[in-house]
DRENVEXFI-224752 format. One record per residue: x, y, z of N, C-alpha, C in turn; residue in one letter. Coordinates in steps of 0.001 Angstrom, whole numbers, plus 500000, padded with zeros to 6 digits. Layout:
// DRENVEXFI-224752
XYZXYZXYZA ...
//
This chain:
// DRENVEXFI-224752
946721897124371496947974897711371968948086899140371463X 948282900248372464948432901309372022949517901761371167X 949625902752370496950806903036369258950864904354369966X 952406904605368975952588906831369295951357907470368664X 951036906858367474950512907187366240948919907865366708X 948728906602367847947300906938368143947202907993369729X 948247908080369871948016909260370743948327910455370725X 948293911530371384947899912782371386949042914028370912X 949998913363370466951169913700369560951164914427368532X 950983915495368310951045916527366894949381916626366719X 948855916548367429946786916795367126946836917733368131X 945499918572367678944933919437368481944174918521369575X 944359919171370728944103918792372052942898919922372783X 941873918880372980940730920178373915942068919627375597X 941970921063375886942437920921377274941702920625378680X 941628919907379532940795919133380191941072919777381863X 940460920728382629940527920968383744939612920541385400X 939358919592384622938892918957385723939067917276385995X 939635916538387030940417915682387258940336914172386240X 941083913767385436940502912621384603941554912022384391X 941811910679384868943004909668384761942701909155383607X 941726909146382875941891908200381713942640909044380471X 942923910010380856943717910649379946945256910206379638X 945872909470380684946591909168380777947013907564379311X 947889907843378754948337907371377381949443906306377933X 949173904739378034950633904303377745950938903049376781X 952301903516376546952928902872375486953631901553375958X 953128900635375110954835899355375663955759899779375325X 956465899149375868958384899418375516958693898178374776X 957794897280374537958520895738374122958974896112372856X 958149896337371731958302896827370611959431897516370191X 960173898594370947961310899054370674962782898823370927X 962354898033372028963329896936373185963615895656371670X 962406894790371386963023893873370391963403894843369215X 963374895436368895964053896300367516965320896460367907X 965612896943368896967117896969369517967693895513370215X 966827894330369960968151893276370630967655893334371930X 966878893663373088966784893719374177965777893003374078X 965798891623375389964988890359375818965289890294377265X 964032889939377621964006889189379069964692887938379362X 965170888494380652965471889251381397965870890015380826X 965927891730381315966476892456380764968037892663381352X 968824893116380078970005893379380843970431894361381184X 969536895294381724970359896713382365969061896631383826X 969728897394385019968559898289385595968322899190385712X 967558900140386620967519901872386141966043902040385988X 965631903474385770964371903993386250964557905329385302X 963438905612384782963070907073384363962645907897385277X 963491909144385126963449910131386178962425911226385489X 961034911645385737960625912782385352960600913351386301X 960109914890386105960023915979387124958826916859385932X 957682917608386871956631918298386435956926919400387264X 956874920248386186956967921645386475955768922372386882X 954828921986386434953542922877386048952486921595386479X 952433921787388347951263921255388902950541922222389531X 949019921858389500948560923201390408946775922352390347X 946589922573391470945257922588391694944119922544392907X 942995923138393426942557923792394411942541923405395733X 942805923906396675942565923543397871940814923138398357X 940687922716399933939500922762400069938234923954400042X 939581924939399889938742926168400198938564927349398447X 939565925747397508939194926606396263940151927496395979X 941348927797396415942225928624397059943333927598395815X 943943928380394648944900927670393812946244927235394772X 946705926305394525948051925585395258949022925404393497X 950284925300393835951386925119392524952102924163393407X 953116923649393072953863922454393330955144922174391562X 955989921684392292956647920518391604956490918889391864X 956414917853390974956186916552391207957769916116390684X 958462914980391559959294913939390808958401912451390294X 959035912142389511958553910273389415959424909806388877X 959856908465389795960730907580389354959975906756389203X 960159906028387610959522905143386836960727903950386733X 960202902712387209961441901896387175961424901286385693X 962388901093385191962651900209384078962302899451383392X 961906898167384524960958897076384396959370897612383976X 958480898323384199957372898409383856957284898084382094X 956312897509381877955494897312380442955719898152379393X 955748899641380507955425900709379440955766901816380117X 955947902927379171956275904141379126954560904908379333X 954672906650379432953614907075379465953842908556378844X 952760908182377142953243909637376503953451910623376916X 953967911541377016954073912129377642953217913912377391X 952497913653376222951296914897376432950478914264376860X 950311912834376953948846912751377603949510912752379278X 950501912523379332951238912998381291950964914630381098X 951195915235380119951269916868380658949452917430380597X 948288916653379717946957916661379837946337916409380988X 946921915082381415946689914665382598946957915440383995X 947949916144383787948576916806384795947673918413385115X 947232918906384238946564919920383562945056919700384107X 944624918456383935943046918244384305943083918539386119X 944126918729386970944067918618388323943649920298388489X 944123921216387318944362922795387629942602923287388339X 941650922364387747940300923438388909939432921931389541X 940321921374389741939792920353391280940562920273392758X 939769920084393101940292920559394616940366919513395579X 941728919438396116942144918278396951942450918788398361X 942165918091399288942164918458400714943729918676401078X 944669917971400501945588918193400760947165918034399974X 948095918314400244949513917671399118949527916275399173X 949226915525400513949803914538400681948369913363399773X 947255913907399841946443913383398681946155913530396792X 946977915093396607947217914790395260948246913578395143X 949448913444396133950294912606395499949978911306395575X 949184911065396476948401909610396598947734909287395360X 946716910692395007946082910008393445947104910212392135X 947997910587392465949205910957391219949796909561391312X 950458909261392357950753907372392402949887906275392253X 948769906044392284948339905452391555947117905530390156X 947634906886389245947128906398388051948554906284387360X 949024907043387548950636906664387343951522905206387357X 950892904345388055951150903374388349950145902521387569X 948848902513388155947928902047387258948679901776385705X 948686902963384729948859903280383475950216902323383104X 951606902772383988952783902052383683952034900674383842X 951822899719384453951595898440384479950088897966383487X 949345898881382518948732898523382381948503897267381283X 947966896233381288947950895306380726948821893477380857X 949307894256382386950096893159382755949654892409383716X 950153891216384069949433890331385094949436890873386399X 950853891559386259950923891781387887952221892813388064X 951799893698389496953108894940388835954269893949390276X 955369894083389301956543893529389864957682894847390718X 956848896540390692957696897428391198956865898922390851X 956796899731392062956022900703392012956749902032391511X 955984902925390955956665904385390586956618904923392023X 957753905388392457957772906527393154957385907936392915X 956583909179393568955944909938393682956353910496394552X 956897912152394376957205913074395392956781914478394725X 955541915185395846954824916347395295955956917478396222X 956400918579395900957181919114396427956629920830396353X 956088921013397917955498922351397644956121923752397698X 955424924836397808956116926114397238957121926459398627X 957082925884399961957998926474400861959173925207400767X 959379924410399560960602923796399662961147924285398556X 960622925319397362961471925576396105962450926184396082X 962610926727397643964347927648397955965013926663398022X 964584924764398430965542924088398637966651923522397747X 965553923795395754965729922964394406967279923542394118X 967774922594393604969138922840393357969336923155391757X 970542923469391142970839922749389571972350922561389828X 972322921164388992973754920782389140974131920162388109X 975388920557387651975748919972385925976187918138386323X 976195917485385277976295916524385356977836916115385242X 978450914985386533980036915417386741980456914382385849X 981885914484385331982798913813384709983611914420383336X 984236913788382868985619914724382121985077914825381096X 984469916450379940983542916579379622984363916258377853X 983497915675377158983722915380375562984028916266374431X 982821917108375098982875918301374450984397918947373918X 985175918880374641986103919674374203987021919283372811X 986886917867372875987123917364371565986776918115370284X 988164918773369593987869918907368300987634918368367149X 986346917572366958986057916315365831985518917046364753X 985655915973363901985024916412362553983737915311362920X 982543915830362290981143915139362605980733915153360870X 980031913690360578979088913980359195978193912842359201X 978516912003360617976832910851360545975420911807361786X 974576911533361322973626912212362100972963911515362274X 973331910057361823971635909141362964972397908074363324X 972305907263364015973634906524364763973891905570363976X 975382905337364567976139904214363973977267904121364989X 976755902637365720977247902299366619979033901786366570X 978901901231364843980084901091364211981291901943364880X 981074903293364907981765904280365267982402903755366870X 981869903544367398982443903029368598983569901740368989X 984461902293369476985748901706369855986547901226370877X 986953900268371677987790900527372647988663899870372763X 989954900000373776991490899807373005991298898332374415X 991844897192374071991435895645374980993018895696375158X 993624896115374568994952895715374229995925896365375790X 994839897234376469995988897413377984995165897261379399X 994894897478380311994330897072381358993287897817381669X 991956897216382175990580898406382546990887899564383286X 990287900506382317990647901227383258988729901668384183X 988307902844384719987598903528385331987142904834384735X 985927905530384262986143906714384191984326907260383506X 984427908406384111982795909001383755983194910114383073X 982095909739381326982185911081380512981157911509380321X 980966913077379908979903914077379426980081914230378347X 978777914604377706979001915209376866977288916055376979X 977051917544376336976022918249376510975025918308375010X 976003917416373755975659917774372280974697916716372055X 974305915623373268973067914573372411971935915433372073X 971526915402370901970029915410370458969547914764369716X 968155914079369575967347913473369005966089914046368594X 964919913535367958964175914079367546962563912937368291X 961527913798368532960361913125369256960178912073368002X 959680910713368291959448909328367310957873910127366316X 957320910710366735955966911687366011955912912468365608X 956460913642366355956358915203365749957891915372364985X 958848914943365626959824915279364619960453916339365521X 959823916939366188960017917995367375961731917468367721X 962190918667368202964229918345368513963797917835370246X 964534916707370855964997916737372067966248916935372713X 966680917489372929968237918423373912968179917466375072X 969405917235375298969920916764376351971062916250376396X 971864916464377971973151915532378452973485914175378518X 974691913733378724974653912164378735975899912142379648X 975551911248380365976961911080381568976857909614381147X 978162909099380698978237907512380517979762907217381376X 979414906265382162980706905628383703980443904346383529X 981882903802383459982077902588382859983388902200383362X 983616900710383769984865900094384101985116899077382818X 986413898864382540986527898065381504987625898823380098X 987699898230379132988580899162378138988319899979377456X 989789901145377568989185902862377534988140902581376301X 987268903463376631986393903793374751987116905178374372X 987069904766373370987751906100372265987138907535372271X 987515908412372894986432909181373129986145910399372030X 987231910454371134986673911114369851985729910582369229X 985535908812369268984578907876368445983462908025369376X 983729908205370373982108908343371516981133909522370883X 982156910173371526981716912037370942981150911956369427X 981523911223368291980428911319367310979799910621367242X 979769909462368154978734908131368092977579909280368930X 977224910106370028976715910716370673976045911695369106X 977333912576368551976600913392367564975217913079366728X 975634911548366550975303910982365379973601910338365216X 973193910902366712971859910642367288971219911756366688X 971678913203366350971068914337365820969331913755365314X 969401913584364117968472913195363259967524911935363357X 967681911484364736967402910002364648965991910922365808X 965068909739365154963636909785366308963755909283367240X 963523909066368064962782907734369062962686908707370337X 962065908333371674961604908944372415963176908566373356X 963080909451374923964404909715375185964209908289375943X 963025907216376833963704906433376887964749904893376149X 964087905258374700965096904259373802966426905048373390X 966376905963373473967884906843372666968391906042373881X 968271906118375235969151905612376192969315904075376504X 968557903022375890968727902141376145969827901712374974X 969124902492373563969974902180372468971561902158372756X 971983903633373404972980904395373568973383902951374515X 973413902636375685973798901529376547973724900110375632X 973160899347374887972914898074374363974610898468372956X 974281899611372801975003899858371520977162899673372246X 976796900299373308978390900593373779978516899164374316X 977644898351374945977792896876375847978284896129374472X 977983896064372980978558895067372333979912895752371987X 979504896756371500980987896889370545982109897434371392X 982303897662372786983050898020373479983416897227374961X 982277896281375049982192894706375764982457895558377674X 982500896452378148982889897317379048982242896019380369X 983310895896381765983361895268382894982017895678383488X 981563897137383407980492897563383852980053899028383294X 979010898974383481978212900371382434977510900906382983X 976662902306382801976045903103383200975673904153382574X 974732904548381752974254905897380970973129906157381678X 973667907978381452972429908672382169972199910234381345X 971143909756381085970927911399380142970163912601380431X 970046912962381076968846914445381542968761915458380012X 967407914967379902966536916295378548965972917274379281X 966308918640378193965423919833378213963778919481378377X 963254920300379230961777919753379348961003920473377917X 959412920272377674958750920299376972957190919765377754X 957158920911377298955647920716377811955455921153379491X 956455921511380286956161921589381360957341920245382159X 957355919232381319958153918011382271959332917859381023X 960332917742382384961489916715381440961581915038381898X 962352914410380945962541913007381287964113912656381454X 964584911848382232965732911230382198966283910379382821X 966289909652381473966443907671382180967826907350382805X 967709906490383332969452905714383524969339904170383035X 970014903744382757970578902466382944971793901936382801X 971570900947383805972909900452384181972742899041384410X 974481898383384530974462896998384387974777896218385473X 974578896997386814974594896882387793974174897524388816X 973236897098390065972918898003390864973501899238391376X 972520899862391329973645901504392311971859902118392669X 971939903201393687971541904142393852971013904895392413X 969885905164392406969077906062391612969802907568391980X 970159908424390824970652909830390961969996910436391674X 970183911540392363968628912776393213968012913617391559X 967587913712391623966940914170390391966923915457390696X 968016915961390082968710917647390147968554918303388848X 967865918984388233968332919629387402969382919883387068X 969762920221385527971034921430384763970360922351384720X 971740923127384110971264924296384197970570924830382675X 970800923154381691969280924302380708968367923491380863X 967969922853381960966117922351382132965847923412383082X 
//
């Protein structure tokens, strides 16, 4: 079973330009899922949203091509996929040459896929793959993430790695409805220690949560490791006990690194996957 430890995380890296899927690194999720209380069935659904900034590689004629990639990674898969060996991997395409867009994304979906399911009997749900070329980048949008923002709360803050404790909500009057922001989550990579930046939109039916106690339960991730898709499962498993909410939903978009950002959702009920829009600091 692969570890963070043993992959390509804080080591010097020869950089690889010519096409090689085995570069590709993945991690289970079980391991961090039982540390947090999470068992099969799982109880949320939702998908990791990446986006690659920095694709590029030759036409038939040798002729450099650039692109943006999305991938929606559903939930359910085995595993995650480090994500320098995704930005190595991504890197080995820069001097091979593909006949066309619609065949990088063919071989981008399945090692991508391959890798998420690897070691399992059988894949129960595919990554989606969308290569997006240079006459659609007038189309890319950025759009802040909507709802009544936290931030403005004047709190006093002094926990920096979570404590779910902090979280509150009042049972005592009727559910209400309502989606909050906040722009101050950060965490730190589970290896390098490296800072991760990012938003959190959490929409929820059920009784109000306290949103001064949110806002430092959010702070309080500062100092804490783990990669961004457990900060978000944590962040969701953590508000479902101590705030018991009718229905839930966290969604966090990180600053990229390396070329790609990540950003998971989950939720405790079906909906529509977000369009995978940028903010305005990825």
């Amino acid at each position: 079973m692969n570890t963070p430890e043993q992959s390509q995380l804080g080591k010097t890296s020869t950089y690889v330009d010519q096409y090689n899927p085995s570069l590709l690194f993945p991690l289970p999720r079980a391991a961090k899922r039982t540390e947090i209380g999470i068992t099969d069935p799982l109880p949320f659904f939702g998908a990791d949203l990446w986006t690659a900034f920095e694709l590029s590689w030759l036409n038939h004629r040798g002729k450099p091509e650039v692109a943006l990639a999305h991938f929606t990674i559903p939930c359910e898969t085995p595993n995650i996929i480090e994500s320098k060996s995704f930005k190595l991997y991504l890197n080995s395409f820069n001097s091979t040459r593909f006949d066309s867009v619609e065949a990088v994304q063919e071989v981008l979906r399945e090692d991508v896929n391959e890798a998420l399911w690897r070691g399992a009997p059988a894949r129960q749900s595919s990554a989606g793959v969308r290569v997006i070329g240079q006459e659609s980048f007038v189309l890319q949008k950025v759009q802040e993430l909507q709802g009544l923002l936290l931030d403005r709360l004047d709190i006093e803050c002094s926990d920096y790695t979570p404590r779910p404790e902090l979280l509150k909500a009042d049972h005592e009057n009727p559910p209400i409805s309502e989606t909050l922001v906040s722009h101050l989550l950060k965490s730190n990579c589970l290896v390098t220690g490296q800072p991760d930046w990012g938003s959190v939109q959490i929409s929820y039916t059920g009784a109000a949560i306290h949103q001064e106690a949110l806002l430092q339960y959010i702070v309080s991730f500062r100092n804490h490791n783990e990669f961004h898709e457990q900060c978000v499962e944590r962040i969701f498993m953590d508000i479902t006990r101590q705030c018991r909410p009718l229905k839930l939903s966290v969604y966090a978009r990180y600053t990229r690194r390396g070329g790609l950002d990540i950003n998971p959702l989950r939720t405790s009920h079906p909906m529509a996957i977000p369009v995978n829009t940028r903010s305005a600091r990825q």
